[in-house]
Every structure is written in structure tokens, then in C-alpha cells.
N, C-alpha and C positions, 0 to 999 in steps of 0.2 A: 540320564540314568546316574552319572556321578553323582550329580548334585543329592538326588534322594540316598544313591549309596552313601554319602557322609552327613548326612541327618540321619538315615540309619543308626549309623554305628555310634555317633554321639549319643541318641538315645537309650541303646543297648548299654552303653557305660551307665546313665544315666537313671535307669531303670534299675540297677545294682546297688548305684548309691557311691560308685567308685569316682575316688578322683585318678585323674591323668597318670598321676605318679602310680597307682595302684595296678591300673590298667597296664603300665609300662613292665609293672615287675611280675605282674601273671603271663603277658604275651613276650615278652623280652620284645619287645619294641621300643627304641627312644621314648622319653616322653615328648620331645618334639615333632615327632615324626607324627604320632599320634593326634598335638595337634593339626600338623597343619592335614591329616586327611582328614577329621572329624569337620576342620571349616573349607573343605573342598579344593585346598591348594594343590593338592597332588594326587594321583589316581594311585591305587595302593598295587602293589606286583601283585603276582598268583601267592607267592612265598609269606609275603607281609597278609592279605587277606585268609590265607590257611591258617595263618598262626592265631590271628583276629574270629577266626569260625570255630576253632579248638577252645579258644574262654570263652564263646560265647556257648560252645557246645551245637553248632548248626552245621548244617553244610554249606559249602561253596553255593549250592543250587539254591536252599533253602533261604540264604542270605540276601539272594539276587532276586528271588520272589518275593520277599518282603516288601522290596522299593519300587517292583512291578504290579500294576492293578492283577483282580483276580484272574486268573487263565481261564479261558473260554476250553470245553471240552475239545473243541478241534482247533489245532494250533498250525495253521496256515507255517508253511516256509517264510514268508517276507515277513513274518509277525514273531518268528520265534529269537529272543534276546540275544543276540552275540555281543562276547565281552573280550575284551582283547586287550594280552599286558606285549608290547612290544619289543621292551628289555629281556623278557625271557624269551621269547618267540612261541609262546601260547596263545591261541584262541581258542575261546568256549563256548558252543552254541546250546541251549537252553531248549531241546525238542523238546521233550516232556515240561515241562517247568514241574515243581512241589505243587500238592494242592492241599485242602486242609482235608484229612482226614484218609490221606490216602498217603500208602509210606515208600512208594519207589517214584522214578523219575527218570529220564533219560535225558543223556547228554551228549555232545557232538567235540570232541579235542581233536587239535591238532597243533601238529608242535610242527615247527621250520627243523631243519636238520643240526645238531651241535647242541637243541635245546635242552635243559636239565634242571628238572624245578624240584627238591627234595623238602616232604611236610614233616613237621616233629611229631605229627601224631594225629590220627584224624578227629574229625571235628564232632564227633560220636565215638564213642569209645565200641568196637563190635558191629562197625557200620560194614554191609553188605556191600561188598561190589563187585562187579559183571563186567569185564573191558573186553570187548572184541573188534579187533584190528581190522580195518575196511580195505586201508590200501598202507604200505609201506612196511618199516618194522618198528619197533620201541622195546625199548629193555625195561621192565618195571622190575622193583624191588618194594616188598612188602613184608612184612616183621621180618624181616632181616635176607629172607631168601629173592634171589633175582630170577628173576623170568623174561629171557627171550621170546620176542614175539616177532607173527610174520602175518600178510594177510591172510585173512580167514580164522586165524589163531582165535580162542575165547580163555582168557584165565577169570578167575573167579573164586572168591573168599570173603573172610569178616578180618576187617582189619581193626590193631589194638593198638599199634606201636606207628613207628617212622613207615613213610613211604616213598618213593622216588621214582620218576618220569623220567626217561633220558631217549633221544632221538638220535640213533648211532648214523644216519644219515645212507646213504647220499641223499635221497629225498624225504618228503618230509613224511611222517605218518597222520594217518587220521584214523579214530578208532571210534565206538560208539561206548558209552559207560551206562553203565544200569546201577543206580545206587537203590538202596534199599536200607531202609529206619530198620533198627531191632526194634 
């Protein structure tokens, strides 16, 4: 899955018409950095892929569909995509995957405890989301307000600005997310 994930995103630049440098100063990403995930050298964090889905304007989900064949209507457990950045201590599992023409999608997070992933802005500007907390707790902060969460908890909104993950711990949380396309 790396490997299509960074033929992906070369193409996505590629498709624009942008050189590396260009790409560098819309995502604030090195341009180095940029090459070496476009030729597979290094798997990108949650933080660098956020930034990378906000120029491209896709979601984290939508992005990870791209490099995955079409999703079958019924998404078996052992079939559904988990991705995992281990520097921030996030996993993302892909229950719903994107499909074409349908605009929500469900996902599986869970963050190790002490984890703190903050995006500059989502990767749809007004994108819908649904986070409800299965087991543990998570502090999210979304256009600027924080929200404490517990299990069973559901927050939910359209977000436009900055947003922020943090696992205040002692254990880890896992929550379900409901994104939805305006």
C-alpha cells in the first residue's frame, strides 16, 4: 500500500502541473521530504499526509481509497485497510472505505496514550464529522473549541479551520469517525 501511496501523490502533483518546489510552498513541506515520499523512501506521518490531503483537497479516507482497488459493498473485518503512523502512535482503520458517488465513510482511530496529532485545516474545507468514542477518552479541539470526550461520548460538526487529536491517557482511546463530503 506505500508503494501505490507514493505513486499516488506524485501523480496528484503531477496532474496539477506543479513542480516539487511548488508543492513544497502550498503544503509547507520540505521539498525534500516531498521527494523522498513521492519515490517511496519514507512513509509520510498522519501530520505530513493531513497537510498533503488539504492541497490536494481530499480526505485522509478518500486519499487511501485511491491506491486501494474498488471496495466491495460488504467490507469483511480482515479486508478493511489499516494504516498506521507509529511516530505519532495513530492507527486508522478504513471500515467504510469512500466509494464513488456516495459522500460519507467510516473509520476506526485509535491513538496510544500521550498521542497528539494537530491538522492545519481540513482537507475539505466544511467537511462533516461524527467522532464517537468506543472505549477510553480523547480531547479533540476543532475551530478552535476543545471537547473532552469519554466513552459513549458523540461530538459532531463541519469543520473549516485547525483541528487537534490528543490522548490524555492512561489508556489508549478508540473512537469510530463518520466523515461526510459537503
Amino acid at each position: 500500500m506505500e508503494t501505490r501511496l507514493a505513486v499516488r501523490l506524485a501523480e496528484l502533483r503531477a496532474e496539477r502541473g506543479w513542480s516539487l518546489e511548488e508543492l513544497a510552498r502550498r503544503s509547507e513541506i520540505s521539498r525534500s521530504t516531498l521527494s523522498r515520499l513521492e519515490r517511496g523512501e519514507i512513509s509520510p506521518t498522519a501530520a505530513l499526509l493531513g497537510r498533503l490531503c488539504a492541497v490536494y483537497q481530499r480526505t485522509m479516507s478518500r486519499l487511501l481509497a485511491e491506491v486501494e482497488p474498488e471496495p466491495p459493498r460488504v467490507v469483511r473485518a480482515g479486508a478493511q485497510a489499516v494504516w498506521r503512523d507509529e511516530a505519532s502512535g495513530f492507527e486508522r482503520r478504513s471500515v467504510s472505505p469512500p466509494h464513488p458517488g456516495l459522500r460519507g465513510e467510516v473509520v476506526e482511530g485509535i491513538l496510544r496514550p500521550g498521542a497528539d496529532i494537530a491538522y492545519d485545516g481540513p482537507p475539505v474545507p466544511g467537511l462533516e464529522q461524527h467522532i464517537w468514542v468506543l472505549e477510553g477518552a480523547v480531547e479533540i479541539t476543532a475551530d478552535g473549541h476543545v471537547h473532552e470526550l469519554e466513552a459513549g461520548d458523540c461530538l459532531r460538526f463541519r469543520l473549516w479551520g485547525r483541528s487537534r487529536f490528543r490522548c490524555p491517557g492512561p489508556g489508549p482511546v478508540r473512537y469510530a469517525l463518520l466523515v461526510v463530503l459537503p
